[in-house]
C-alpha positions as a Python dict, from the first residue, in 0.01 Angstrom:
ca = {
    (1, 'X'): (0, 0, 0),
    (2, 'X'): (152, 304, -118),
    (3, 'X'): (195, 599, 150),
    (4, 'X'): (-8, 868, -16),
    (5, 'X'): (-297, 607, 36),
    (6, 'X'): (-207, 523, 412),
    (7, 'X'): (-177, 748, 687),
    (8, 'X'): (2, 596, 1044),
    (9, 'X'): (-196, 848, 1350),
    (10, 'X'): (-189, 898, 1684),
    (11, 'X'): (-486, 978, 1831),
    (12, 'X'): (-471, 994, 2204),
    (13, 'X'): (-141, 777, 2266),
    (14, 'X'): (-222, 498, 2013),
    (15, 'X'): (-86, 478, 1678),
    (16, 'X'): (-373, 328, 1420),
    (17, 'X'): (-368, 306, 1060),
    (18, 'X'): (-640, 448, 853),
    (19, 'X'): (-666, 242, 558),
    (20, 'X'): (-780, 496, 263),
    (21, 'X'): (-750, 260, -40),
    (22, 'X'): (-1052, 47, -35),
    (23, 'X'): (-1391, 11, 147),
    (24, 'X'): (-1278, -342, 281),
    (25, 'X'): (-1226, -369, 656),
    (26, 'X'): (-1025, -530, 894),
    (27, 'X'): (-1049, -774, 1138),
    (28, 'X'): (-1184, -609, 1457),
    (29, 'X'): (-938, -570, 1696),
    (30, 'X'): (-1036, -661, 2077),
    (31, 'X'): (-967, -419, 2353),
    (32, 'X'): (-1100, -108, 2159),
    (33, 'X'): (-1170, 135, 2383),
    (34, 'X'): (-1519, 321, 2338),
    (35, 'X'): (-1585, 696, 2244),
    (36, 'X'): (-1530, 920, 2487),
    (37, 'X'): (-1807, 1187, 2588),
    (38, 'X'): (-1665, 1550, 2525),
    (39, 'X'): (-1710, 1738, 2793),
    (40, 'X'): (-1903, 2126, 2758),
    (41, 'X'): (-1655, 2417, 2772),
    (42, 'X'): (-1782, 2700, 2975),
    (43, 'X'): (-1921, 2972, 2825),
    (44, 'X'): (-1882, 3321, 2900),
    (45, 'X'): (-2127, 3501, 3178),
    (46, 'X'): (-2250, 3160, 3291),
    (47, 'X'): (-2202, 3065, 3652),
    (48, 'X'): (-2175, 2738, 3810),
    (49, 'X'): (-2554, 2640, 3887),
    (50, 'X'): (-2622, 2763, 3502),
    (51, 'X'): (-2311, 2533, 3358),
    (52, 'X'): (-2417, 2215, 3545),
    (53, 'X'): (-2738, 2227, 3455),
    (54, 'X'): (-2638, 2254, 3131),
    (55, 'X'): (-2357, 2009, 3126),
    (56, 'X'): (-2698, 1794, 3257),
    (57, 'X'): (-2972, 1882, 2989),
    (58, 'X'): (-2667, 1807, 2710),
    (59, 'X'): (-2555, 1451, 2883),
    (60, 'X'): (-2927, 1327, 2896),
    (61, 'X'): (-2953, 1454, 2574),
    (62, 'X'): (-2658, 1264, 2471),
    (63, 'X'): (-2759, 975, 2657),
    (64, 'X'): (-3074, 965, 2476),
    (65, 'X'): (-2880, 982, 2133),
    (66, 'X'): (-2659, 694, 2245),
    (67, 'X'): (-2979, 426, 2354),
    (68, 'X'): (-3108, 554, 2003),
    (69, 'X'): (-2823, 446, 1812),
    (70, 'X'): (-2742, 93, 2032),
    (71, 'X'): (-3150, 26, 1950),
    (72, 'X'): (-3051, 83, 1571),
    (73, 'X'): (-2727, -111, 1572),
    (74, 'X'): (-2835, -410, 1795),
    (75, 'X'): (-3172, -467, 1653),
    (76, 'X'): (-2977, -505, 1296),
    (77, 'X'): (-2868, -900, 1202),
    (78, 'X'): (-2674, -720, 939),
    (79, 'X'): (-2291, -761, 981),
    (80, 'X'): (-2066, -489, 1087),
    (81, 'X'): (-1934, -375, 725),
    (82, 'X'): (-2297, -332, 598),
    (83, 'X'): (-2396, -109, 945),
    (84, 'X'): (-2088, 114, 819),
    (85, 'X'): (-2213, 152, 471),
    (86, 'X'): (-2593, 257, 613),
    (87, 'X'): (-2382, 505, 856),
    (88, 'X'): (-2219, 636, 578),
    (89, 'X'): (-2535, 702, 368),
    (90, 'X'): (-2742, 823, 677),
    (91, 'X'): (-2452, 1099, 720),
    (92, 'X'): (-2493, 1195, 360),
    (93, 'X'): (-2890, 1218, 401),
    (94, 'X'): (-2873, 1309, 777),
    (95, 'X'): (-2538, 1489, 874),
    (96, 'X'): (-2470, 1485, 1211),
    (97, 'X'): (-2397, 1837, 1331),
    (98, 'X'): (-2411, 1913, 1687),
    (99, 'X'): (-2199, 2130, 1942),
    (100, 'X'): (-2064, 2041, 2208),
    (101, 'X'): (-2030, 1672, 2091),
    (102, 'X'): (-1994, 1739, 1686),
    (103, 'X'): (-1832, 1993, 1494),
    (104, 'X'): (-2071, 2297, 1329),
    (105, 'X'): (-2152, 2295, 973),
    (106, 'X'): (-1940, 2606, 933),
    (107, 'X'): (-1635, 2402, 1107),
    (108, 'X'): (-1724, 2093, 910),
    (109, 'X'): (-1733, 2222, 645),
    (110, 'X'): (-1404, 2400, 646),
    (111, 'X'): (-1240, 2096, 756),
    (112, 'X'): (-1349, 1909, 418),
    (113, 'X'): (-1222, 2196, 217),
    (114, 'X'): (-864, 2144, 438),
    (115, 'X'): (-857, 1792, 301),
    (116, 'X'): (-934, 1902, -64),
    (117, 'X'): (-674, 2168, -33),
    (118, 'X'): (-377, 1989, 125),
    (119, 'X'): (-433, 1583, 101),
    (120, 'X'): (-523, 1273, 337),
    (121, 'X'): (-221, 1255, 465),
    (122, 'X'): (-175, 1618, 529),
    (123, 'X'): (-513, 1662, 723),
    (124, 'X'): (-485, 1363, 909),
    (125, 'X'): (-157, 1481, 1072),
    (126, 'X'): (-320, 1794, 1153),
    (127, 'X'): (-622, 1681, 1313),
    (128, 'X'): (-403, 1390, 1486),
    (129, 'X'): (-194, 1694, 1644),
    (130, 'X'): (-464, 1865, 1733),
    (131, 'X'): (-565, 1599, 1947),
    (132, 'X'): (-943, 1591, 1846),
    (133, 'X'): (-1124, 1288, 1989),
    (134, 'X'): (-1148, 1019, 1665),
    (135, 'X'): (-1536, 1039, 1757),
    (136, 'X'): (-1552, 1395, 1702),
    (137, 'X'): (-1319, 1384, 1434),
    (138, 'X'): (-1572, 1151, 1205),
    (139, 'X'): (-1844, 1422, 1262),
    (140, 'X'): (-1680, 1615, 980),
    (141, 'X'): (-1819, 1406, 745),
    (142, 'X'): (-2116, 1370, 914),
    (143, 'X'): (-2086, 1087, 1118),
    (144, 'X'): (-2254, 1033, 1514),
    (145, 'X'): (-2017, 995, 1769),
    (146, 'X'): (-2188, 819, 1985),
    (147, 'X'): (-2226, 465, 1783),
    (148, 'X'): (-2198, 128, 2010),
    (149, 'X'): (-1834, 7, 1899),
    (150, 'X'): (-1471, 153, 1975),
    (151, 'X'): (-1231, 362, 1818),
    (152, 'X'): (-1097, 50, 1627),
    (153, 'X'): (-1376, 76, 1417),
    (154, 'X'): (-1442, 446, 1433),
    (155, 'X'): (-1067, 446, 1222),
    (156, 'X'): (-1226, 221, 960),
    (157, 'X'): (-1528, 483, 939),
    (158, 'X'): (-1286, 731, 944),
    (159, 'X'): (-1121, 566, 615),
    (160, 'X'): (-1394, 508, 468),
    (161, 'X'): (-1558, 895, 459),
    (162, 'X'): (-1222, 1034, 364),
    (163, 'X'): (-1191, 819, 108),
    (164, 'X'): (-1628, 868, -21),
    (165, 'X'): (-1508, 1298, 49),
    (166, 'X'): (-1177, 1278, -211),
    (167, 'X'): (-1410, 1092, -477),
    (168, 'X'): (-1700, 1358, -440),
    (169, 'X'): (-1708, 1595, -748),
    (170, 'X'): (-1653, 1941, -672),
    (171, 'X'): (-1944, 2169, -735),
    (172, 'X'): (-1859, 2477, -1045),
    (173, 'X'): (-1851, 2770, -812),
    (174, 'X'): (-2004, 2953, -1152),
    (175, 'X'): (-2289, 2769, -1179),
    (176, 'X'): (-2587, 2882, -926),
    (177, 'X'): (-2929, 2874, -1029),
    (178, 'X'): (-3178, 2771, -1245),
    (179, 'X'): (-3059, 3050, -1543),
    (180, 'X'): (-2699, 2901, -1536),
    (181, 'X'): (-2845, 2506, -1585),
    (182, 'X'): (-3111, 2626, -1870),
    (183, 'X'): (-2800, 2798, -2004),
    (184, 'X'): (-2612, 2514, -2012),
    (185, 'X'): (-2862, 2269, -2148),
    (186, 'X'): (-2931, 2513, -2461),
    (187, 'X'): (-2598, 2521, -2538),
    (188, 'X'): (-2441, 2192, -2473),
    (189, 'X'): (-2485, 1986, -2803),
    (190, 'X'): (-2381, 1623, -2663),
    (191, 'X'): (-2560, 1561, -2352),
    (192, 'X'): (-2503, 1240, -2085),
    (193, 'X'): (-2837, 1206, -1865),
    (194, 'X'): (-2726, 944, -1575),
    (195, 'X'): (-3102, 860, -1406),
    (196, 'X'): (-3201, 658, -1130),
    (197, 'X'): (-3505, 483, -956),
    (198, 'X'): (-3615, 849, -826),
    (199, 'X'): (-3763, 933, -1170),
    (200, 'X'): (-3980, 591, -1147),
    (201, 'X'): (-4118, 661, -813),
    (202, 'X'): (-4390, 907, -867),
    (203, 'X'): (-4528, 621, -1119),
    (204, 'X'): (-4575, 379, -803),
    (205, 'X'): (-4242, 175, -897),
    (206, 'X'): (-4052, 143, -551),
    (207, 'X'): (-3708, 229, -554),
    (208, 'X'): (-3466, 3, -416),
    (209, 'X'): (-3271, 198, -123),
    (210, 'X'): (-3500, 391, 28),
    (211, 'X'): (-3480, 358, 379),
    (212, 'X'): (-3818, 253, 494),
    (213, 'X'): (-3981, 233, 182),
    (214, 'X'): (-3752, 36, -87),
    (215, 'X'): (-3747, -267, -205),
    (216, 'X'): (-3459, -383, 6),
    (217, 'X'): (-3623, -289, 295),
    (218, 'X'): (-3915, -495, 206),
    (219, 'X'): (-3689, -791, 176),
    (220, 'X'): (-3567, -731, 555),
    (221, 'X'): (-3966, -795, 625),
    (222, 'X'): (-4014, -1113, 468),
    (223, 'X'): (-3656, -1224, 656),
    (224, 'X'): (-3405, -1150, 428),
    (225, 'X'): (-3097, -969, 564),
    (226, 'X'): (-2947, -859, 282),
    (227, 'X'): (-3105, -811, -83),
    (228, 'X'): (-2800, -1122, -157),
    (229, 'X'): (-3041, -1340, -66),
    (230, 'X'): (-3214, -1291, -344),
    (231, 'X'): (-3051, -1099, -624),
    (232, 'X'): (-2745, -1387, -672),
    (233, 'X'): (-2691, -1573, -971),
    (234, 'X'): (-2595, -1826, -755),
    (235, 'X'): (-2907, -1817, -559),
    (236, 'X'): (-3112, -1787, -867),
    (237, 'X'): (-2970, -2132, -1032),
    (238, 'X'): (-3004, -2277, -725),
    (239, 'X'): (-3365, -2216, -609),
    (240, 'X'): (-3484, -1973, -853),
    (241, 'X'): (-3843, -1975, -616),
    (242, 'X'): (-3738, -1737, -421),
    (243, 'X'): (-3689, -1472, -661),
    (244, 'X'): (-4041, -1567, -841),
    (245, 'X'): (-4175, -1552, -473),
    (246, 'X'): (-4112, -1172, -519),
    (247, 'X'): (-4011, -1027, -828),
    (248, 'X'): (-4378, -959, -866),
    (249, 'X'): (-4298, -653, -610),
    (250, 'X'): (-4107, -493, -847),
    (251, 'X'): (-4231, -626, -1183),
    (252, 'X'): (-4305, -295, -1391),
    (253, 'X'): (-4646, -351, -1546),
    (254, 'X'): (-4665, -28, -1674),
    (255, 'X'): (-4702, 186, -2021),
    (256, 'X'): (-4686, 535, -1925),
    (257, 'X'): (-4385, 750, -1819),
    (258, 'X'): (-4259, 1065, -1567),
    (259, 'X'): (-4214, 1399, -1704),
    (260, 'X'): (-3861, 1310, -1609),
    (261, 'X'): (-3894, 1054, -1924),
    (262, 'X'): (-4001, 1322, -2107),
    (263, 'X'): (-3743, 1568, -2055),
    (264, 'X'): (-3495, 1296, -2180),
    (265, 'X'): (-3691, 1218, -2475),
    (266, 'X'): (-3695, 1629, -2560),
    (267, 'X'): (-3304, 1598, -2533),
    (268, 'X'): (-3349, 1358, -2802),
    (269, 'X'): (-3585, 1550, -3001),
    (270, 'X'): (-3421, 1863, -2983),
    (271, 'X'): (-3063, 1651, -3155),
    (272, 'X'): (-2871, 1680, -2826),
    (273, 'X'): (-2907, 1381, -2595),
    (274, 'X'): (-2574, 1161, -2672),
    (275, 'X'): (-2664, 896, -2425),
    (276, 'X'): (-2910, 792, -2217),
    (277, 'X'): (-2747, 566, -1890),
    (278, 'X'): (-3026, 410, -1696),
    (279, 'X'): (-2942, 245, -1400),
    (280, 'X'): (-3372, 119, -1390),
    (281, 'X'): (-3510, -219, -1480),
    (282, 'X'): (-3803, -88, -1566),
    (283, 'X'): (-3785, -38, -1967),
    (284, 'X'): (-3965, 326, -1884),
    (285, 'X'): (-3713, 464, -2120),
    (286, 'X'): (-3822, 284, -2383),
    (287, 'X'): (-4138, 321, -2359),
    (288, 'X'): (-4094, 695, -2367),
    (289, 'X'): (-3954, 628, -2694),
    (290, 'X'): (-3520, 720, -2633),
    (291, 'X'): (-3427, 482, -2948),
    (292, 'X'): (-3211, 149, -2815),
    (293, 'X'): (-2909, 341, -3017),
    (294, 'X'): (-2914, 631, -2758),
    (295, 'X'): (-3014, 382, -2442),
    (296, 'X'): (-2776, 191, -2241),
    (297, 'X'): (-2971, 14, -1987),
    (298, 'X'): (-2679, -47, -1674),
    (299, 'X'): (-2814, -316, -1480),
    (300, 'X'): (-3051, -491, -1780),
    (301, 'X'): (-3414, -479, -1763),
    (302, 'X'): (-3731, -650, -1770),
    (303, 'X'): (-3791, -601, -2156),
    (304, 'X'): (-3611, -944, -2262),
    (305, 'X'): (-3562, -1251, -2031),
    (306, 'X'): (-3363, -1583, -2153),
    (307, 'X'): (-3352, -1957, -2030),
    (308, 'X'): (-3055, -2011, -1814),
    (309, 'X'): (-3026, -2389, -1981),
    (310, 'X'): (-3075, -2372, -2320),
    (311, 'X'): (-2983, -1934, -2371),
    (312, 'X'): (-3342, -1950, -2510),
    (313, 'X'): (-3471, -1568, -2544),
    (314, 'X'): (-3786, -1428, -2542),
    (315, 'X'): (-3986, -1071, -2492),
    (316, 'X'): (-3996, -1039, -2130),
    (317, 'X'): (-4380, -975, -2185),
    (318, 'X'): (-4382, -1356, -2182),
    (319, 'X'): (-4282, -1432, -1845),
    (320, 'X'): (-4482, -1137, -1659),
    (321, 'X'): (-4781, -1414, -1606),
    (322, 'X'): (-4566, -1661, -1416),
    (323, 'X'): (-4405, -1337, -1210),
    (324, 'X'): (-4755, -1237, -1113),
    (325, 'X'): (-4829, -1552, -1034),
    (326, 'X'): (-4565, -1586, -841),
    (327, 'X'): (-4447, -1905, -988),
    (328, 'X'): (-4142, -2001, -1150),
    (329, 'X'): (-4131, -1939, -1548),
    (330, 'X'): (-3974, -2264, -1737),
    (331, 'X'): (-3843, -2257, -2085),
    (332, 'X'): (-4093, -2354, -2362),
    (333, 'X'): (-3810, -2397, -2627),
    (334, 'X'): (-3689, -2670, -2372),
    (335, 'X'): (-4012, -2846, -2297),
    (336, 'X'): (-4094, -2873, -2682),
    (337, 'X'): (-3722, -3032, -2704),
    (338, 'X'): (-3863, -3223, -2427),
    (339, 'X'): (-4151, -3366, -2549),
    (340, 'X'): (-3963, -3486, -2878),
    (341, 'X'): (-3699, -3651, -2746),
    (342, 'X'): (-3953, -3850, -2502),
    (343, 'X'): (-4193, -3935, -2856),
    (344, 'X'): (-3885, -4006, -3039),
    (345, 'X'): (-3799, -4273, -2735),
    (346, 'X'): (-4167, -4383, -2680),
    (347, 'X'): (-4172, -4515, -3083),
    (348, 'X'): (-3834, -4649, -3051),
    (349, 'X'): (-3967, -4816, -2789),
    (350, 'X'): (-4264, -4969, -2871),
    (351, 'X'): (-4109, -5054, -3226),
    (352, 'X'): (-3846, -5298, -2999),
    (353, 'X'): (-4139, -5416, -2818),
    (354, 'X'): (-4352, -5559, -3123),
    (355, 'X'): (-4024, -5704, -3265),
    (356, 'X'): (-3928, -5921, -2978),
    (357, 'X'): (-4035, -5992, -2691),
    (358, 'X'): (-3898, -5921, -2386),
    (359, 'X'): (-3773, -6156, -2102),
    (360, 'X'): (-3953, -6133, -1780),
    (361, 'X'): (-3816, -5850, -1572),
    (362, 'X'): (-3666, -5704, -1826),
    (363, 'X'): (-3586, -5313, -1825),
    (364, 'X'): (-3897, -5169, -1969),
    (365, 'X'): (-3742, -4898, -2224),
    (366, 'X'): (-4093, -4683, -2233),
    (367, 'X'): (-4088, -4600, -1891),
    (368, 'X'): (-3728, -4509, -1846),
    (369, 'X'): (-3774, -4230, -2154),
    (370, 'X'): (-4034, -4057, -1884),
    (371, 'X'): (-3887, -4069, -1610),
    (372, 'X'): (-3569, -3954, -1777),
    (373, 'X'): (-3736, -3551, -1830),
    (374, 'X'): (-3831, -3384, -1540),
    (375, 'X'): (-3836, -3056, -1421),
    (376, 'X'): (-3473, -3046, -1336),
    (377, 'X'): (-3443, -3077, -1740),
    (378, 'X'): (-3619, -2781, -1833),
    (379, 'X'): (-3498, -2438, -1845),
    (380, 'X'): (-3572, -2153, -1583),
    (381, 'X'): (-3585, -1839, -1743),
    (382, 'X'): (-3431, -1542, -1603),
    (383, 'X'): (-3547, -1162, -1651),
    (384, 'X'): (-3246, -983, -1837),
    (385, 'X'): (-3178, -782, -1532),
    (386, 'X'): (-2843, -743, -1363),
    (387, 'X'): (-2799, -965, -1051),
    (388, 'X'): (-2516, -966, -814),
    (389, 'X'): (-2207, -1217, -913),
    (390, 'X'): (-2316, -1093, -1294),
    (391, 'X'): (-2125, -839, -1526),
    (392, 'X'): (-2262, -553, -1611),
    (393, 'X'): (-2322, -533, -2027),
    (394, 'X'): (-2026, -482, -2195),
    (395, 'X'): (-2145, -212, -2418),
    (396, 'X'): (-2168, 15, -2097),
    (397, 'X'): (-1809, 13, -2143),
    (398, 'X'): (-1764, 38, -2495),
    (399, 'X'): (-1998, 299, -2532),
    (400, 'X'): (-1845, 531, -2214),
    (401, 'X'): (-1541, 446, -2273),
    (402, 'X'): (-1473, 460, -2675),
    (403, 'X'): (-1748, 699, -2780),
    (404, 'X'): (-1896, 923, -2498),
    (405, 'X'): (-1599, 1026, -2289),
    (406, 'X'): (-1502, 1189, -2533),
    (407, 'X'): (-1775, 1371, -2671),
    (408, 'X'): (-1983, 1446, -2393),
    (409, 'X'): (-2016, 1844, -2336),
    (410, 'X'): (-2235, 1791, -2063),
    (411, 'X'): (-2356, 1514, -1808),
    (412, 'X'): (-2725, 1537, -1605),
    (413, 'X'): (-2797, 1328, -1333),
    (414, 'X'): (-3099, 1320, -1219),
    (415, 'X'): (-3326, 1039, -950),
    (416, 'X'): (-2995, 865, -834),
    (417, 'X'): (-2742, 929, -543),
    (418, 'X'): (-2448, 811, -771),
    (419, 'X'): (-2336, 576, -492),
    (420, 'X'): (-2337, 216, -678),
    (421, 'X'): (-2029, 125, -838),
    (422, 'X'): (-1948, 129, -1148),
    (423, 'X'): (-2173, 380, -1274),
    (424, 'X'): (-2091, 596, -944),
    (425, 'X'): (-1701, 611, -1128),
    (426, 'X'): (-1833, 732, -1469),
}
């Protein structure tokens, strides 16, 4: 690990390394010793009665703040990592900015623009120096400091929101209002329009991240953990059931689009949309009428679907009764195959039969051909959407990277946080 990318600190007499390169953590370390409460300088013109009842109002507060966040964390089956990753969104959506146990937005937001300025490295000696609590420290970015585990992982949070800061994109200081983006739209002749699930939802489509009301959440209801369960290709081959059990939750159904759609289809009318990267599953785009040339459709989508035996493909239209029936969909190519093979073995069989006859106890030839196809022969078909352990297509990558990188004057994203990789590193 190179040393611009990992920075040794000391923060209150122990040296720690905060691992910037990756969003992987380490093995938790025991003896971690827990956040520390900050304690309430005194203000000005306050006496002594004043200041302790104070210091009092602001520990019960704190106190409360704490049993809130050990609920949260302790009522979760989902491992460690994962709890860091909803931390790290919820301090994105929900910033944690509090005095005297956080830093203001004012002094937050100065610290970022430190780390910008000078580097990682740079910042992280200065803050180490500085001797602010590593608690405290993550509330730059947002962060409680008053979650149930130690410092040990507090470093790992630590890495991780430096690291999620550095790869932000810097807003255009000369670009401010609503003039300066109609401005740019009328000019720009080759435009990128990166959408998400947020242009979907006001057509009743659930997203998939929202908090309390995604699809993912959902899952946790029915007793999934973690949306893995269900969204491997492994887990699909295996028992594709559980899938079919659900994928009726999310299963489009719809003809009609968002004005969002049709802002992207005026792009195209008015000569200037280049490309059209949708990270839905939804086929709203198409509907709306962007032409397949101008669409790349990131993580596939329910328009096609294609037997995972036999590669078999079909208009996803033909599998939407079995999804709403939440039953599995089989391949018909395969069961016509099927059916052949088991007349083809039924004549053959009966043709041996009437030309000899057979001892007594003899294999019967007839009823092995049926109970040779099952089932277990017969192709499941799959929806062409993206699911975990699979590739993304690979003209995503063609297209960004040999035609649009380079020709793109300007890129609007719009109904998506930008936080799932790779699309978040276009």
């Amino acid at each position: 690990m190179s040393h611009a990318l990992q920075s040794a600190v000391k923060f209150q007499g122990r040296t720690q390394i905060v691992d910037l390169t990756s969003d992987a953590s380490d093995d938790d370390q025991e003896g971690a010793t827990h956040a520390k409460r900050p304690n309430a300088p005194l203000a000005a013109g306050t006496n002594h009665h004043e200041h302790t009842h104070q210091q009092q109002q602001q520990q019960q507060r704190q106190d409360d703040q704490i049993a809130a966040a050990s609920d949260e964390w302790d009522d979760s089956s989902t491992d460690l990592e994962s709890m860091m990753g909803d931390e790290l969104d919820l301090s994105e959506d929900q910033p944690y900015m509090n005095q005297p146990f956080g830093f203001t937005s004012a002094e937050a937001a100065a610290h970022r623009a430190r780390l910008h300025r000078v580097g990682a490295d740079r910042w992280i000696f200065e803050t180490a120096t500085a001797g602010i609590p590593i608690p405290k420290l993550c509330t730059v970015f947002g962060i409680r400091p008053f979650l149930p585990i130690g410092d040990d992982d507090y470093y790992q949070l630590l890495g991780k929101a430096i690291r999620r800061e550095l790869l932000k994109r810097q807003k255009l200081p000369q670009y401010n209002t609503i003039q300066d983006a109609a401005r740019l739209l009328k000019t720009s002749k080759n435009i990128i329009v990166v959408c998400g699930a947020g242009i979907s939802t006001s057509l009743g489509i659930p997203d998939f991240r929202s908090k309390n009301t995604g699809f993912y959440s959902k899952l946790r209801e029915y007793g999934f953990s973690e949306p893995e369960e269900v969204f491997t290709i492994e887990n699909f081959d295996m028992d594709p059931t559980t899938f079919y059990t659900l994928a009726g939750e999310i299963l489009p159904g719809i003809q009609e689009w968002s004005p969002t759609h049709g802002f992207i289809r005026l792009l195209q009318d008015k000569g200037k949309l280049l490309t059209n990267y949708t990270q839905n599953i939804d086929n709203i785009e198409s509907h709306a009428g962007i032409f397949p040339d101008k669409l790349i459709q990131c993580h596939g989508s329910w328009a096609t679907a294609t037997c995972r035996k036999c590669g078999y493909h079909v208009p996803g239209e033909k599998i939407f009764p079995d999804v709403e029936a939440r039953k599995v969909s089989y391949c018909t190519r395969c069961m016509e195959n099927a059916s052949v093979v088991k007349a083809r073995k039924r004549k053959r069989g009966s043709n041996s039969n009437s030309r000899t006859r057979r001892k007594q106890g003899a294999f019967d030839d007839d009823d092995s051909s049926d109970d040779m196809y099952d089932e277990s022969e017969i192709g499941v078909m799959k929806p062409d959407i993206t699911f975990f352990g699979e590739a993304l297509p690979d003209k995503f990558f063609t297209r960004f990277n040999e035609i649009d990188l380079e020709l793109a004057d300007l890129v609007v994203v719009i109904g998506t946080s930008m936080k799932v990789k790779p699309v978040s590193e276009m």
